[in-house]
N, C-alpha and C positions, 0 to 999 in steps of 0.2 A: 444261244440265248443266255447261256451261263446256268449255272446252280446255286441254290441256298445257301449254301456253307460259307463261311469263309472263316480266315485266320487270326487268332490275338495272340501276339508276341508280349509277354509284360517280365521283369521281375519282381521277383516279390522271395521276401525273409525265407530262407528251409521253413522256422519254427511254424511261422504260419499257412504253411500248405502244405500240413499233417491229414487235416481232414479237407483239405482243397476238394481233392477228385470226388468224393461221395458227397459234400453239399456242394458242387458246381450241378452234379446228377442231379440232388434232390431236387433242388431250384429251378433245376429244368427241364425237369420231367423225365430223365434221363435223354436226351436229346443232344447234350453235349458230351464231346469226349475227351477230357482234358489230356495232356500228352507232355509233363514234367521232365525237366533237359538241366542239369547242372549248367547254370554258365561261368560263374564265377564266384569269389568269396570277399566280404571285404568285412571290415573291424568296425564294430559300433563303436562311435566314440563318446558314448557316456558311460559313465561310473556305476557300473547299479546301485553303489553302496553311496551313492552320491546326498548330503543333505545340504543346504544353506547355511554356513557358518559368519562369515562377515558381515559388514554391517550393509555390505551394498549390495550381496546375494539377497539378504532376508527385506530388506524392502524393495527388491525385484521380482523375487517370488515368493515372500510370505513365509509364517515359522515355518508353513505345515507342507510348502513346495505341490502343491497342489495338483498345477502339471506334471502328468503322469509319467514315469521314466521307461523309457520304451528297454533299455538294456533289464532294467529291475523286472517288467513284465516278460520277457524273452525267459529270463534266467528262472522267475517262478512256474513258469508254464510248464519249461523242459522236464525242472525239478518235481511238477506234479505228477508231468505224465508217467517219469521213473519210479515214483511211489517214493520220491524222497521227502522229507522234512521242509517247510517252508514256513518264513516267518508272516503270519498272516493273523491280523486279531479276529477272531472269530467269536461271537458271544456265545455263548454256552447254555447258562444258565439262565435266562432271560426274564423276566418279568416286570409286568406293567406297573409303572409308575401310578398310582395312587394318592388322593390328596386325602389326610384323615379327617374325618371333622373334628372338632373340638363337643365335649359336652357340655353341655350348658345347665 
């Protein structure tokens, strides 16, 4: 008759299946048991350090390049986990913008 189980072959980044195995569990009640296998390695090929400089990158993707760079994301993730330094703007000080009234 067969059984419940069965098999998902996928790859997927190293960086991203750090916490694969404990939220594959939590999501599924623990029920699943994931079973991670090097297969191979290959070279991202974007530039983390990549911005829009010409005139036909910046009107294809804008000053601000908007679309996320998946090398740039890989490279701060790693960098966080090691407790290193990342270039990230972070506001600090914060505070609510306020309109003054005028006195009259």
């Amino acid at each position: 008759e067969g059984s419940s189980t069965f098999t998902v072959t996928a790859h997927i980044p190293v960086i991203e299946s750090m916490n694969f195995g404990s939220e594959l569990r939590k999501q599924t009640s623990g029920m699943a048991m994931p079973q991670l296998i090097f297969s191979h390695w290959e070279v991202v090929d974007v530039d983390p350090f990549w911005e829009p400089k010409t005139e036909e990158e910046l009107l294809h993707f804008g000053d601000k390049a908007d679309s996320e760079n998946p090398a740039l994301r890989y490279m701060n993730d790693i960098r966080k986990r090691k407790g290193l330094k990342i270039d990230e703007k972070l506001v600090e000080f914060a505070e609510k913008q306020r309109t003054l009234t005028k006195s009259k």
